[in-house]
C-alpha positions in Angstrom: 159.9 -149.1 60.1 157.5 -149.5 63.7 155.8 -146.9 65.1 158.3 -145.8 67.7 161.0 -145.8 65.0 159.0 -143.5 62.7 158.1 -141.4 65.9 161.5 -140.5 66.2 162.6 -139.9 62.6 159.6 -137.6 62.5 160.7 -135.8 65.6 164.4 -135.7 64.4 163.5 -134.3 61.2 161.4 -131.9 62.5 164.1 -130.5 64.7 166.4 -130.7 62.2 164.2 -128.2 59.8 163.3 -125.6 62.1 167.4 -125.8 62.9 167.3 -124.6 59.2 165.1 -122.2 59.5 166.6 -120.7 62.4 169.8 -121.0 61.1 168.8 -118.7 58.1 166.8 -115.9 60.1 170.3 -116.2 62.5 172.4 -115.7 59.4 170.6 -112.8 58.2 170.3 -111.3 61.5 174.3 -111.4 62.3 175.0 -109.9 58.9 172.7 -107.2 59.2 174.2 -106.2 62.7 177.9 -106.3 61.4 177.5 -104.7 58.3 175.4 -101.8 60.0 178.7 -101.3 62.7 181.7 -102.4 60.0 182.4 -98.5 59.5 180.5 -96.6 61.8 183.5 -96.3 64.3 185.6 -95.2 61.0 183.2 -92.1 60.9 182.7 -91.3 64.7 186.6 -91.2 65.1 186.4 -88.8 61.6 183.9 -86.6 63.5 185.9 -86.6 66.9 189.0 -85.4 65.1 188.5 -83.3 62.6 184.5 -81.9 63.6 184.5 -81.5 67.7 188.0 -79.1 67.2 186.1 -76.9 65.2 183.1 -76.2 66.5 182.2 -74.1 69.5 180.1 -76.9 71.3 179.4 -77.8 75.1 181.0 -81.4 75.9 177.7 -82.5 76.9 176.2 -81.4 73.3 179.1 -83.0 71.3 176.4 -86.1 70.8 174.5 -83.6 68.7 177.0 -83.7 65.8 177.3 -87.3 65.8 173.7 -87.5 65.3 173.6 -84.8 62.3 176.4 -87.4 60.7 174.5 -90.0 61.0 170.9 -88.3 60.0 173.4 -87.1 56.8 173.8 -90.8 56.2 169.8 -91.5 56.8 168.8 -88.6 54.7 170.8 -89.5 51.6 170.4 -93.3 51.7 166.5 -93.8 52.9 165.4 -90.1 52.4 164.4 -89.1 55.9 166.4 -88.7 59.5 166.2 -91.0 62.4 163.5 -88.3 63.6 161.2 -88.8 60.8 161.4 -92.5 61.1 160.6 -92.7 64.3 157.5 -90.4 64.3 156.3 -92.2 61.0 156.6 -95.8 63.0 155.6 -95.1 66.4 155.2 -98.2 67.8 158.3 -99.6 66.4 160.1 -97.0 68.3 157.9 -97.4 70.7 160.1 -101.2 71.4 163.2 -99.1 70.8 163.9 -100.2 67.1 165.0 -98.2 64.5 165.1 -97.4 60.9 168.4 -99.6 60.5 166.8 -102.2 62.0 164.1 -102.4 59.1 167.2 -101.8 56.3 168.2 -104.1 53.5 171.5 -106.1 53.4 171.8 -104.1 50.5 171.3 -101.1 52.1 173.1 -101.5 54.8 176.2 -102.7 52.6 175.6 -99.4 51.1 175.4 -97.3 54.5 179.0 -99.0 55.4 180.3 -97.9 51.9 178.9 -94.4 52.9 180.2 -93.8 56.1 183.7 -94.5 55.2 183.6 -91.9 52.3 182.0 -89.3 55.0 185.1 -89.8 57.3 187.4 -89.2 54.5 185.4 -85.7 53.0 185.1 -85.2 56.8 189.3 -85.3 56.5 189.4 -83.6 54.0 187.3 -80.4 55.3 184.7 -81.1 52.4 181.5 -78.8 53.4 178.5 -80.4 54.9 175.9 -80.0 52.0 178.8 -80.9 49.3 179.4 -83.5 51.3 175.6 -84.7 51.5 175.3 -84.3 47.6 178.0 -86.9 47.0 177.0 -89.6 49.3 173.6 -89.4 47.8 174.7 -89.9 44.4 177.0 -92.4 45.2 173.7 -94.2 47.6 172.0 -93.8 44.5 174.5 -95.7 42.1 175.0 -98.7 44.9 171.2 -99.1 45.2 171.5 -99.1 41.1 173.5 -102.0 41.3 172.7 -104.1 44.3 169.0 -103.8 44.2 168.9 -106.9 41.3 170.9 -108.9 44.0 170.0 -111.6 46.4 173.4 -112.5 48.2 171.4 -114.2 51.2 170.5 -116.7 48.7 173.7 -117.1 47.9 175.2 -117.8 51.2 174.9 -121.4 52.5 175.8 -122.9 55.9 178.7 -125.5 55.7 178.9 -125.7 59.8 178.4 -123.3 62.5 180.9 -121.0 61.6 181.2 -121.1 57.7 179.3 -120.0 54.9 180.3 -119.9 51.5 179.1 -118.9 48.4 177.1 -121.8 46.7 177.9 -120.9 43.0 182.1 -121.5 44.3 181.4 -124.6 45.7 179.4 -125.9 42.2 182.5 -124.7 40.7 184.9 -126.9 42.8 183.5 -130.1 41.4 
């Protein structure tokens, strides 16, 4: 191979790694941000219907109950509100990020599972605090059994729309 040959192969590959690396940081990126909204419109609908008629609140406040909801959710999965977050990591919300942001896979897995099962206690008129004992029990038991998990590890890219899990494609052969 000449110089101008191995020029370009060193280039190519090059790209072709950070493309990788990218890729992966991508990846991990997208699922974060789905898995954080997957149910979070299941639980603001719960608290439009079935909160906002009961309660004795000025339609410019209403946001005030969807933040207690979601500081509910905060409290019982990372142990302190948005609030707290924010005033323990200044300059991080300084740049407008948020304790979400700085969440697990895992975890956020885990805040999807919660919310759902918020809207339906919501539904079913379950009490606030009643309500906040459960879904921290239940946080509890999912961090129990995802924390020994690595699913990033195993995703893999087949193109740039399709990942599968690696151990399922071992098996195919």
């Amino acid at each position: 191979m000449d110089k101008p040959d191995f020029k370009l192969y060193l280039i190519t590959e090059y790209q072709r790694l950070k493309e990788i690396e990218t890729n992966k940081y991508n990846l991990e990126w997208n699922v974060k941000r789905i898995l954080s909204k997957t149910n979070y419109h299941i639980q603001t609908d719960a608290i439009k219907k079935f909160i906002i008629p009961k309660k004795d609140y000025k339609k410019d406040n209403e946001w005030l109950l969807y933040a207690e909801e979601a500081d509910l959710l905060n409290v019982a999965l990372f142990d302190c509100t948005a609030k707290d977050w924010r005033e323990s990591n200044s300059k991080l919300a300084d740049k407008s990020m948020n304790i979400r942001d700085f969440a697990s896979i895992n975890e956020l897995a885990i805040l999807s599972n919660i919310e759902t099962i918020n809207a339906q206690m919501i539904k079913e008129n379950i009490d606030k605090s009643q309500r906040f004992d459960k879904l921290k029990e239940i946080a509890k038991y999912q961090k129990a059994v995802l924390n020994d998990k690595d699913f990033m590890k195993s995703l893999k890219k087949l193109n740039d729309r399709t990942y599968v899990d690696k151990q399922n494609k071992l098996d195919e052969k």
